[in-house]
N, C-alpha and C positions, 0 to 999 in steps of 0.2 A: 292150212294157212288162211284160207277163207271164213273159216268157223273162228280163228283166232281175231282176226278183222274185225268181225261182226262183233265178237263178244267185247273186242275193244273199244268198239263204236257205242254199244250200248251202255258198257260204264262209262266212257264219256258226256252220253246223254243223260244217266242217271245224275253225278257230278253237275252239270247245267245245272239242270232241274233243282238239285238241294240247294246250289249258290242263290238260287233263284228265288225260293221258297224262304233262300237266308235273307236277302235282301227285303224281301217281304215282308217278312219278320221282324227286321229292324227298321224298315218305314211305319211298320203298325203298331210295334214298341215307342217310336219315337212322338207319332199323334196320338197314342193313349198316353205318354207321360205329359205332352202337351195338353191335352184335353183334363188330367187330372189338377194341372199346375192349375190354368184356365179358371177351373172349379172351386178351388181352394181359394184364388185372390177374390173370386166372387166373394163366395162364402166371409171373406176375413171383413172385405170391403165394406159390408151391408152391417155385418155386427161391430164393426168400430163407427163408422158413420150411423148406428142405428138405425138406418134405411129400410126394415126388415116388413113392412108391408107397404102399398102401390100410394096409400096416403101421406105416408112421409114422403116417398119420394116427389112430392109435388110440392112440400116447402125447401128454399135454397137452403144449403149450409152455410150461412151467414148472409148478413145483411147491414155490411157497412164497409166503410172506405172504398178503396180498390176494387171491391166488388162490384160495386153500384155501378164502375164504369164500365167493367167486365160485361154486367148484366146489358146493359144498355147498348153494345157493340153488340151483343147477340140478340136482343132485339131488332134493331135496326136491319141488321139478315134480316132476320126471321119476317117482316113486315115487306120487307123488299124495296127498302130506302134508298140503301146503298147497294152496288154490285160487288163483285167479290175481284175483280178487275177494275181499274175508271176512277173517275174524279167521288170525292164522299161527299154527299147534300145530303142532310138529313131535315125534312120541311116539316116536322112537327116539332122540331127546335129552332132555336135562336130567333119568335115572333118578335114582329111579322115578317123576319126574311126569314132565308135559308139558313141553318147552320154549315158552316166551312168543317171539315175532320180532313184535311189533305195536309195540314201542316204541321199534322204531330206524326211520327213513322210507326207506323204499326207493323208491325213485320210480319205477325203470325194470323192474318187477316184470315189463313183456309183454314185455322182450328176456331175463330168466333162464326165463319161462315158454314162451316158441317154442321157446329151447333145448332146457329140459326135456322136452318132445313130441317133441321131433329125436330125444335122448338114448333114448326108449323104442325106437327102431327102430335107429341105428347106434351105442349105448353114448355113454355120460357125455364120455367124454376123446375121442372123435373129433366129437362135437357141440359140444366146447366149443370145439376148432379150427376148425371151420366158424362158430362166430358169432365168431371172431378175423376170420377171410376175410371175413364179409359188412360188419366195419366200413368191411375196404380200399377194397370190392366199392362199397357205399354211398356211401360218402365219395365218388369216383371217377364215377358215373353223377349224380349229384344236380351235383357241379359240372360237370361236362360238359351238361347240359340246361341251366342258369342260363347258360352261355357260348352254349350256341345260341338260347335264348330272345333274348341279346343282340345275337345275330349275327356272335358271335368268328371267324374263320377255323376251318375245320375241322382246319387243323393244331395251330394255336395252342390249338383247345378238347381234342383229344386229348391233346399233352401239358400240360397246364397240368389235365389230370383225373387223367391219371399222378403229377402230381410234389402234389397233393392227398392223390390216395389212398394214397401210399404217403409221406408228409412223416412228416419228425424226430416231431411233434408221436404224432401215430397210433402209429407202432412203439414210441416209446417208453412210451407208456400200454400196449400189449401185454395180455393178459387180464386181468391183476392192475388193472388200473385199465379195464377193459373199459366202463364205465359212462363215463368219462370220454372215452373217446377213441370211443367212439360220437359223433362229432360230425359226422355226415351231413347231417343237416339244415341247417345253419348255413348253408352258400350258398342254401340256398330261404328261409332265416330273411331274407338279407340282397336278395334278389329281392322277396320281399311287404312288405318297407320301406321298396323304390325306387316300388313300386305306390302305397305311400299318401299320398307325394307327388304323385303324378301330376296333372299341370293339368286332366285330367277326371278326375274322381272314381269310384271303381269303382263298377258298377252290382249295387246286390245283385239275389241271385239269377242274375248271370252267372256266367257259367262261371271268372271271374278270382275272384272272389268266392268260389266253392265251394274253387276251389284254394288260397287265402289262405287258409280257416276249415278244411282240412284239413291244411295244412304248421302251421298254430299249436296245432291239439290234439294232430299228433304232438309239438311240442315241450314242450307240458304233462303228455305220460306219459315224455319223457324226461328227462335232463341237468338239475337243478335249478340250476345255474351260467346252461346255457344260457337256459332260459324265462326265469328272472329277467331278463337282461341286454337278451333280445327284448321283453319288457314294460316294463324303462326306455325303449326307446328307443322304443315306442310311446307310454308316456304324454309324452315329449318331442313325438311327433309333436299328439297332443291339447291340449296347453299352445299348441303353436304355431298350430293352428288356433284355439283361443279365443280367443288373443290379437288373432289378425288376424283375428275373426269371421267367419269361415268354418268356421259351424256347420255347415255338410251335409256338411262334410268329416270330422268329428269322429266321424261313425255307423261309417265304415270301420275306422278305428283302434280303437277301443272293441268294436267287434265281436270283432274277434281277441283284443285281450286278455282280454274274458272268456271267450273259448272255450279260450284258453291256460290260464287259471286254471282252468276245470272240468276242464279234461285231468288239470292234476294233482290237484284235489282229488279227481278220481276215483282215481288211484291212489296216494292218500295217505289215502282214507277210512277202511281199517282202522285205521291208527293214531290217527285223529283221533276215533275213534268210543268205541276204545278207551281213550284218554286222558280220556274225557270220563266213561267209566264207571266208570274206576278210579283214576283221578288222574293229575294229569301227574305223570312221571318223569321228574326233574331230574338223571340221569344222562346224560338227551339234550338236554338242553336248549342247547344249541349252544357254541361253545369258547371258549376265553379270550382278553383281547383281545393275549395275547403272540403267541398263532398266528395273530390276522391279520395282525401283521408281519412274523413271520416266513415266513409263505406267501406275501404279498402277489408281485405283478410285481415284478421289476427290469428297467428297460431294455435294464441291459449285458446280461442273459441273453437276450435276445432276438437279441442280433449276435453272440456266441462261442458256438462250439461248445463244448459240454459235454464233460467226461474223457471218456474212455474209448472213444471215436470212432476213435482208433487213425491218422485223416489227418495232413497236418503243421498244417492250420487248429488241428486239437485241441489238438494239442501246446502250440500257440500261444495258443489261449485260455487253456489251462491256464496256462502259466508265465504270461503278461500278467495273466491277472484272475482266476481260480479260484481260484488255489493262494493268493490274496491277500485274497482277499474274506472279511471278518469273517460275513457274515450270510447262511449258506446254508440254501434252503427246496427247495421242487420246482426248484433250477436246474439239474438235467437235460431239463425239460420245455419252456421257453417258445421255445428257437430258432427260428430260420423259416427256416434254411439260405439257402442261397447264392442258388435261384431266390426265394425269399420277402424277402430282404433290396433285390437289387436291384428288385423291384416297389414295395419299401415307400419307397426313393429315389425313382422315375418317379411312383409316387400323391402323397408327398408334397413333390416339386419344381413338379409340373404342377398342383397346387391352392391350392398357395400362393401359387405365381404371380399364377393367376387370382383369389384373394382379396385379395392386394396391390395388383393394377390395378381393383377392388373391381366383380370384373365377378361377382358373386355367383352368376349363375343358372348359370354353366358351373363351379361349383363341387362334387363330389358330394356327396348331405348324407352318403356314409358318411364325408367326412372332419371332419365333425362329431360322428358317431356314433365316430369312432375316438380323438377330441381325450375325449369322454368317459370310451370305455371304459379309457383309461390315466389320467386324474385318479380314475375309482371303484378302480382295480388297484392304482397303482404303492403301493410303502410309505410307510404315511404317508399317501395318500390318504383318497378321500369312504369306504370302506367301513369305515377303522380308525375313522373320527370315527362314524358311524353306529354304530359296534360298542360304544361307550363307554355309549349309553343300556341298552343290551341285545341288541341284534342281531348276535349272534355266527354267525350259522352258515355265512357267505360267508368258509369258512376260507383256501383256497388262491385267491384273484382272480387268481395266477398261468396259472390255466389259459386265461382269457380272452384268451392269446399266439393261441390257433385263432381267435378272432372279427378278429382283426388279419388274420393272415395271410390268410384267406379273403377278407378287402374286398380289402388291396394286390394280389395274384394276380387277383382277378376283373377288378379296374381295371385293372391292368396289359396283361394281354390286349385287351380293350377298347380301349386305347390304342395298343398297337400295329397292333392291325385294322386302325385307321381310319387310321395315319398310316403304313404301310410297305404296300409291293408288295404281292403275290403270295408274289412270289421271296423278297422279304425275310421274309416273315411263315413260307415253309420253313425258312427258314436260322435264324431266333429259336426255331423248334420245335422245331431240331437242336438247338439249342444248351439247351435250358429242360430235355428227356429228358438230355443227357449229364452237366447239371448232375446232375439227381435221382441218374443210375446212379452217378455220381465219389463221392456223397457220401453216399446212401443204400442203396443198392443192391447196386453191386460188393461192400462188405468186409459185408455179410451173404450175400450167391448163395457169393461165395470161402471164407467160414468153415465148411466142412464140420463137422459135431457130432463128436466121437468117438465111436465104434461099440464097445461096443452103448452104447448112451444110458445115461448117468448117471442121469435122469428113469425110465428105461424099468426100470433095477434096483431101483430105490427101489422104483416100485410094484408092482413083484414080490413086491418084502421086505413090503411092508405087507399086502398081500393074503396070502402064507403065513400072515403071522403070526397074522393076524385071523383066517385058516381054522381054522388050529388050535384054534384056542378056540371059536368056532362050531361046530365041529363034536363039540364039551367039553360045550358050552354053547347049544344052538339057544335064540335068545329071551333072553340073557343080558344080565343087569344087571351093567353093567363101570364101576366106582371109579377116575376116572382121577386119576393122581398124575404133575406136582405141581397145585393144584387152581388153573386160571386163570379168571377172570372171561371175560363174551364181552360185548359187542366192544369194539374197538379200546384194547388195555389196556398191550400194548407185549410185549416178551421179557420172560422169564423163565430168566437165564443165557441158553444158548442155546437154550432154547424158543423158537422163533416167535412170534408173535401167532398167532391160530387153527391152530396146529399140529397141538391135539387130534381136528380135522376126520379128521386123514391116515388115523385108523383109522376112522369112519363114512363116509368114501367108498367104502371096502376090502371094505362088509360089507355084508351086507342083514338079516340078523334079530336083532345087539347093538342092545345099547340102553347110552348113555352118559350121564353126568354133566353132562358139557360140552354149553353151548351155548343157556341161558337164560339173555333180557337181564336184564344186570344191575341193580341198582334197587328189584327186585321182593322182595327177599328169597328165591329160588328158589334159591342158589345159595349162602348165606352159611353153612348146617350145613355146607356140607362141610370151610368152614377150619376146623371145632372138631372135625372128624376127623381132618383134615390135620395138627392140632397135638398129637392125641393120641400118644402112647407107641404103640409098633408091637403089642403084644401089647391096648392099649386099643383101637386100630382096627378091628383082626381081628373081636374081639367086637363092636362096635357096626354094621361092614357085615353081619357075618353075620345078624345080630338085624335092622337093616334090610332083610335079603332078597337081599343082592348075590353075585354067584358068582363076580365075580374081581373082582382090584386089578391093572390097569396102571400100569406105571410107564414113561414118558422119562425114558431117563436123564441125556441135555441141558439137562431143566429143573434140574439140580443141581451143584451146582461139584466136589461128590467122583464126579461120575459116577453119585450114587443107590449110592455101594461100599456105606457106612453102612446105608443102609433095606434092600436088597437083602440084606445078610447078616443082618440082623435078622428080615429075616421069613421069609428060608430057616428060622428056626429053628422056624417055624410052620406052614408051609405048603410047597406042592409049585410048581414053579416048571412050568407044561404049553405056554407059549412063550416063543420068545426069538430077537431079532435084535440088530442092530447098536444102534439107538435105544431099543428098547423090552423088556419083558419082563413076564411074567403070571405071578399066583399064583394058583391054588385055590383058592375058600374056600366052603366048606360050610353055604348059607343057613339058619339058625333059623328066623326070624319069631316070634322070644321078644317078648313084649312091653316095650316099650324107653317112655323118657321121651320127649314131643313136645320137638323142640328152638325157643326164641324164637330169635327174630331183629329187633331194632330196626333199622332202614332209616338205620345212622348217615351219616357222614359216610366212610366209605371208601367206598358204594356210592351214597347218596343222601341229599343233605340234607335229605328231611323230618324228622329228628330230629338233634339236638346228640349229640356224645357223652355218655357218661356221666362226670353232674359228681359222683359218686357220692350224693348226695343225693336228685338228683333229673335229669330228661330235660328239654330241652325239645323242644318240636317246632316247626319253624321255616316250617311252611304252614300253611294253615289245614284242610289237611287234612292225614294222617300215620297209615304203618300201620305194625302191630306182626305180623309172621311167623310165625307157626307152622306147624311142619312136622313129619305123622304119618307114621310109619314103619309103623305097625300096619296088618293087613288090616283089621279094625274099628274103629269110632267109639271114642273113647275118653272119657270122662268127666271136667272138671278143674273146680277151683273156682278161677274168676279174681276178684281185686280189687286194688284201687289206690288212690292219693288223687290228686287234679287241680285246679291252680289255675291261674290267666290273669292277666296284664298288663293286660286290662281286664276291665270286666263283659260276659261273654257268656253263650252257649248253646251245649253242645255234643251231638252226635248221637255216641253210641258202638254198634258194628256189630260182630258176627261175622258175616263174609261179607257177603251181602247181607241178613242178618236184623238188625234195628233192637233193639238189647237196652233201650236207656235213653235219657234226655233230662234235662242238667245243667243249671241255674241257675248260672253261678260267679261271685258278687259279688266283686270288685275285692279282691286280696289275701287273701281266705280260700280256704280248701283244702275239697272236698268229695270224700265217699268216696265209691268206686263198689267194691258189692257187699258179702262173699259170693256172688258169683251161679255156679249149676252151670253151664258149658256143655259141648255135644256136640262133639270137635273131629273133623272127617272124615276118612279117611284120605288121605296126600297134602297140598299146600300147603293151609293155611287163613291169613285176616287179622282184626287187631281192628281196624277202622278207625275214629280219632277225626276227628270234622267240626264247627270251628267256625264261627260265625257271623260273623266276624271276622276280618278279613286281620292278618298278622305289622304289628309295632308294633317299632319301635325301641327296644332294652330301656333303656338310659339307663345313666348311670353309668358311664360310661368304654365302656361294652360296645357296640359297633359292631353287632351281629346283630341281625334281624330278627326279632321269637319272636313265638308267639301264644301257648299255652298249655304246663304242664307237667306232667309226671307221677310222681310217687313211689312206692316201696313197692309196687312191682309186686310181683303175684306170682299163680303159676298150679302149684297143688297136688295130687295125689289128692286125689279126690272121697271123702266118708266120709258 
C-alpha cells in the first residue's frame, strides 16, 4: 500500500510538472506570437511611411493644416512651456504677452506630452513620427489581445491585428488628425462591455475589475468621440439592469463610467478651472448645428472607397457616388475596406438571423450597440436633434465608422474560429492579409516620395529663414502679417489655418504674435495695426517694442507685391524665402496709447456690436480689453453710463480688483466714474458682472441682452 502511495504521489508530481511546463509553453507561445506581430507592424510601418533609414525619420510626415498645431503642442512639452497638469502659457506666442491655450479643451494632453519628452532626446519631427508608429503599433497589439482573450485562431488574430492597425480609418487620420486616429483603445472599450454583461457579475477588486477601471480612465484622458460613445453604451448597460432589477449588476457599469468621466475631467481641468475664473469663452462653445450635418455618418461612405485611392474600386466609388454626392463632410474617413465590409455582411447576416428566429441570447449585444451607434451618427440622426437644444460639440459623428469597424472584424473572427477547420481558418488569414496589402498597403510601400522630399526643403527654407533673423535679433519680437486669429479659423487666400506655427517651430528664442485663443481679446490690437497705412504701422510696432514684421506672402492675393514695396520704402528687408519675408524695425518704447478691445461679435459674443449709441453685452458677464504696450503702468481715467433690461446689480472689475457696485433700476442709465485707474503693462480687462442672466430684449429683436453700456471712454489722467 505504501509503495502504491508513493507511486501515486509521484505521477501526481509528474502531472504538476507537464501542466506546468504546459502553461510555459503557452505564455512563451503567446510573447513569441506577440513579439513576431510587434515585428511585422514595424517592418510594414517603415515600408509604407518610407521611414526605412534614421534620415527620414527626422523629416515629419506632412506639413500642413492640423499638423502644424499638432506640431506646435508637442513642442510646447518638448521646451517645457506648458505643464502636462495647470493653467497653458505659452511666452514665445501671442508678443509681447502671453499666449492663453486653456480655452480650447484638449483632451489628449498625455499623448502630445510623452511626445514632447520623446522630442527632448531625438528632435521634434522624428518624435512626431514615432507617435504616428505607436498609433499603428497600438491599434494592432490591443486587437490582437481582445482576439486572444476570445480565443480567435492564432492566424486569424494575427491578421485581423494587421488589417486593424494598419485600416483606411488610421492612415488616413495620419498626424494631422493624430488625436483621432489614436483609436487603440476601442477593441478593449468593446471587451469591458462584453464583461458587463456577463451572467456572473464582475467581482470588484478582481483582477477583471482593475482591468475594466484601467481601459476606461485611459479612455477618459483620450478621444472625446470615443469616451462619450463608451459612456452611452454603458448608461444603456445601467437602464437595462434597472429595468430588470438586477441591481448588483448596476455597481460594475457605474463604476467605469465614473472613472471614464474623472479621466477626462482630469485632463480637462485646466480649462474648466479656467473658465470658471474668467468666464466662459463663447468662442469655444461648440459648433453649429449646420456642422453636425454636415459631418455627420453617411452609410454610403462607409462601402466606397474614397477618391484618390488610385485602385479600380476607387475609380468606381468615384464615378457611382462621389462625384454625385451633393453633401460632402469627412467622406474620405468612414470606409471599412474590403476586409471590414465583408465582416460587417457575416456580423450582420448571423445576428439577424438569430434575432428573427427570436433566439435573443446568441445574439451579440454589440449588435445592439452598433443599431445605436449609426441612429446617434448617421445625418439627421439622435446627435443633430440633441444639437438643436445646445449640444453642439459632437461635430464629426462620422468618425464613430472605427467603433463599427472594430465590433464587425472582432465578430467576425470569432465567427470563423468557431465554425471552419484549422486549414480553413489559414486559408481566411491568407486571404484577410492580402486583402489589407491590395488595398492598403501595396499602392503606399510602391509610392516612393521624390527625392529630396518636398517636406524636407520647406523646412530647410523656414529654418534659414528664421536663422537669419535670430541671429539679427536673439529674443525678438516678430509682427506677423497677415494677422490670423488661432484656432480653427480657416485660410486666409492661401494661408493655411495655423500656418503661422511654420516659423515657431523653426526657432527657439522669437517670440510671435500668433497663437492666443481667440475670445480673450489678446489678439484683436493687432487688426487696428493690420489696417493701419504702412508708414502708421512701422511707428506703432516700433513704439510697442517689436524688431521685425513678417510677412506671407500667401496670405495676399497680389502676393503682399503692394505692402512689400511700401515698406521697402522704410525699412531693410534682413530675410527672404519663397513664402516669407522680414523687415527691420528699430524698437522705441515711446510711450503709445493702451489700445480697447470690446470682446464683439467677430471674436466672441459677450458684447453686441457697436450700435453706435450704445453696446450691449449679451452675458451676464462681459469684458472690455485693454492692451499696454508700455514697460510701465500707465494712468487713465475711465467712465461710462450703464443701463439693463431689468432691475439688477452690477459688480465692475479691473482685473481682479473690485472698482464698484451698481444699483440699475429698470430703464435708467447710471454713470460710472471719473474714476483713475493703474493699467499694467501687457493685456489688462474691465470686467462687468451682473446679477442677472440675458433676457430676451423684445420688440422684434430676437438677442439675448443683459445689460448696456454708453459713452465709454478711457483718457489721460490729469
Amino acid at each position: 500500500m505504501k509503495m502504491l502511495a508513493k507511486g501515486s504521489n509521484n505521477i501526481m508530481y509528474l502531472i504538476n510538472k507537464m501542466n506546468l511546463i504546459n502553461k510555459m509553453n503557452l505564455r512563451l507561445r503567446y510573447f513569441v506570437q506577440l513579439a513576431f506581430l510587434i515585428a511585422t507592424i514595424t517592418i510594414i510601418f517603415c515600408l509604407s511611411y518610407h521611414l526605412t533609414n534614421l534620415n527620414a525619420w527626422k523629416v515629419p510626415l506632412g506639413y500642413q493644416g492640423d499638423l502644424w498645431y499638432v506640431l506646435a503642442n508637442i513642442k510646447a512639452y518638448m521646451t517645457g512651456e506648458i505643464p502636462l497638469f495647470g493653467f497653458k502659457l505659452v511666452s514665445l506666442l501671442n508678443a509681447p504677452g502671453i499666449a492663453n491655450w486653456n480655452d480650447y479643451p484638449i483632451t489628449e494632453d498625455i499623448i502630445f506630452y510623452s511626445t514632447g519628452q520623446l522630442a527632448k532626446l531625438i528632435g521634434l519631427y522624428a518624435a512626431t513620427n514615432f507617435l504616428l508608429f505607436m498609433s499603428h503599433m497600438f491599434a494592432g497589439i490591443s486587437f490582437w489581445v481582445v482576439c486572444k482573450h476570445y480565443k480567435v485562431s492564432g492566424y486569424l488574430a494575427f491578421s485581423g491585428a494587421l488589417a486593424f492597425a494598419f485600416s483606411h480609418f488610421i492612415f488616413i487620420r495620419g498626424l494631422g488628425h493624430i488625436t483621432v486616429g489614436f483609436c487603440w483603445h476601442i477593441p478593449l472599450l468593446l471587451m469591458v462591455l462584453e464583461w458587463v454583461y456577463n451572467k456572473k457579475p464582475i467581482k470588484f477588486l478582481s483582477l477583471a475589475f482593475y482591468v475594466a477601471c484601467t481601459i476606461s480612465f485611459i479612455a477618459g484622458i483620450l478621444n472625446p468621440y470615443y469616451s462619450i460613445m463608451y459612456c452611452q453604451l454603458l448608461l444603456f448597460a445601467i437602464i437595462y439592469f434597472l429595468c430588470n432589477k438586477k441591481f448588483i449588476n448596476v455597481r460594475f457599469p457605474l463604476t467605469l463610467l465614473v472613472i471614464t468621466a474623472l479621466g477626462f475631467l482630469l485632463v480637462n481641468l485646466n480649462t474648466i478651472l479656467y473658465g470658471f475664473l474668467n468666464g466662459s469663452n463663447s468662442a469655444f462653445n461648440g459648433r453649429n448645428l449646420a456642422s453636425l450635418e454636415l459631418y455627420a455618418l453617411k452609410l454610403p461612405d462607409m462601402f466606397f472607397s474614397p477618391t484618390g485611392g488610385g485602385s479600380w474600386f476607387a475609380d468606381f466609388s468615384k464615378w457611382v457616388y462621389y462625384d454625385r454626392a451633393y453633401v460632402k463632410g469627412e467622406f474620405w474617413s468612414p470606409y471599412l475596406g474590403f476586409f471590414g465590409i465583408l465582416s460587417l455582411i457575416i456580423f450582420f447576416l448571423s445576428n439577424s438571423f438569430q434575432a428573427l428566429k427570436s433566439r435573443f441570447i446568441d445574439v451579440s449585444v454589440h449588435y445592439w450597440h452598433c443599431i445605436w451607434i449609426v441612429l446617434f451618427s448617421i445625418v439627421g440622426g439622435v446627435n443633430l436633434l440633441i444639437g438643436i437644444p445646445g449640444f453642439t460639440f459632437l461635430r464629426a459623428t462620422n468618425r464613430y465608422s472605427i467603433f463599427i469597424l472594430a465590433i464587425v472584424t472582432i465578430y467576425a473572427l470569432r465567427y470563423l474560429t468557431k465554425n471552419l477547420s484549422e486549414r480553413l481558418t489559414i486559408v481566411a488569414a491568407v486571404i484577410i492579409i492580402s486583402l489589407v496589402w491590395y488595398e492598403q498597403l501595396a499602392p503606399r510601400i510602391k509610392g516612393n516620395p521624390v527625392v529630396p522630399n518636398a517636406i524636407e526643403l520647406q523646412i530647410a527654407s523656414d529654418k534659414n529663414f528664421v536663422g537669419r533673423i535670430e541671429s539679427l535679433n536673439p529674443n525678438g519680437k516678430i509682427f506677423m502679417l497677415p494677422v490670423m486669429m488661432f484656432p480653427e479659423v480657416g485660410p486666409i487666400n492661401r494661408m493655411g489655418d495655423y500656418e503661422p506655427f511654420r516659423l515657431y517651430l523653426n526657432s527657439d528664442t522669437l517670440r510671435y504674435t500668433y497663437g492666443a485663443n481667440k475670445g480673450r481679446g489678446d489678439s484683436d490690437w493687432q487688426r487696428i495695426v493690420e489696417n493701419s497705412s504702412p508708414d502708421e504701422m512701422i511707428e506703432k510696432l516700433q513704439k510697442y517694442g517689436f524688431d521685425v514684421i513678417v510677412i506671407n506672402r500667401k496670405g495676399y492675393d497680389d502676393n503682399a507685391e503692394w505692402l512689400i514695396a511700401k515698406l521697402r520704402n522704410y525699412l531693410n528687408a534682413i530675410s527672404d524665402s519663397d513664402d516669407y519675408i522680414a523687415f527691420q524695425l528699430n524698437p522705441s518704447y515711446k510711450e503709445s496709447t493702451p489700445i480697447v478691445s470690446f470682446l464683439d461679435t467677430n471674436t466672441n459674443p459677450a458684447w453686441s456690436t457697436d450700435e453706435k449709441t450704445h453696446r450691449w453685452a449679451r452675458k451676464s458677464k462681459a469684458d472690455i480689453a485693454i492692451m499696454n504696450f508700455n514697460t510701465k503702468p500707465t494712468n487713465k481715467m475711465l467712465s461710462f453710463e450703464i443701463f439693463s433690461l431689468v432691475e439688477s446689480r452690477v459688480k465692475i472689475y479691473l482685473n481682479d480688483q473690485l472698482l464698484k457696485e451698481i444699483d440699475i433700476p429698470t430703464g435708467k442709465r447710471k454713470y460710472f466714474g471719473p474714476i483713475n485707474i493703474e493699467i499694467l503693462p501687457g493685456k489688462n480687462y474691465i470686467r462687468i458682472k451682473s446679477n442677472k442672466w440675458p433676457k430676451k430684449a423684445g420688440n422684434g429683436d430676437n438677442r439675448r441682452l443683459t445689460f448696456a453700456i454708453s459713452k465709454f471712454k478711457l483718457v489721460d489722467y490729469e
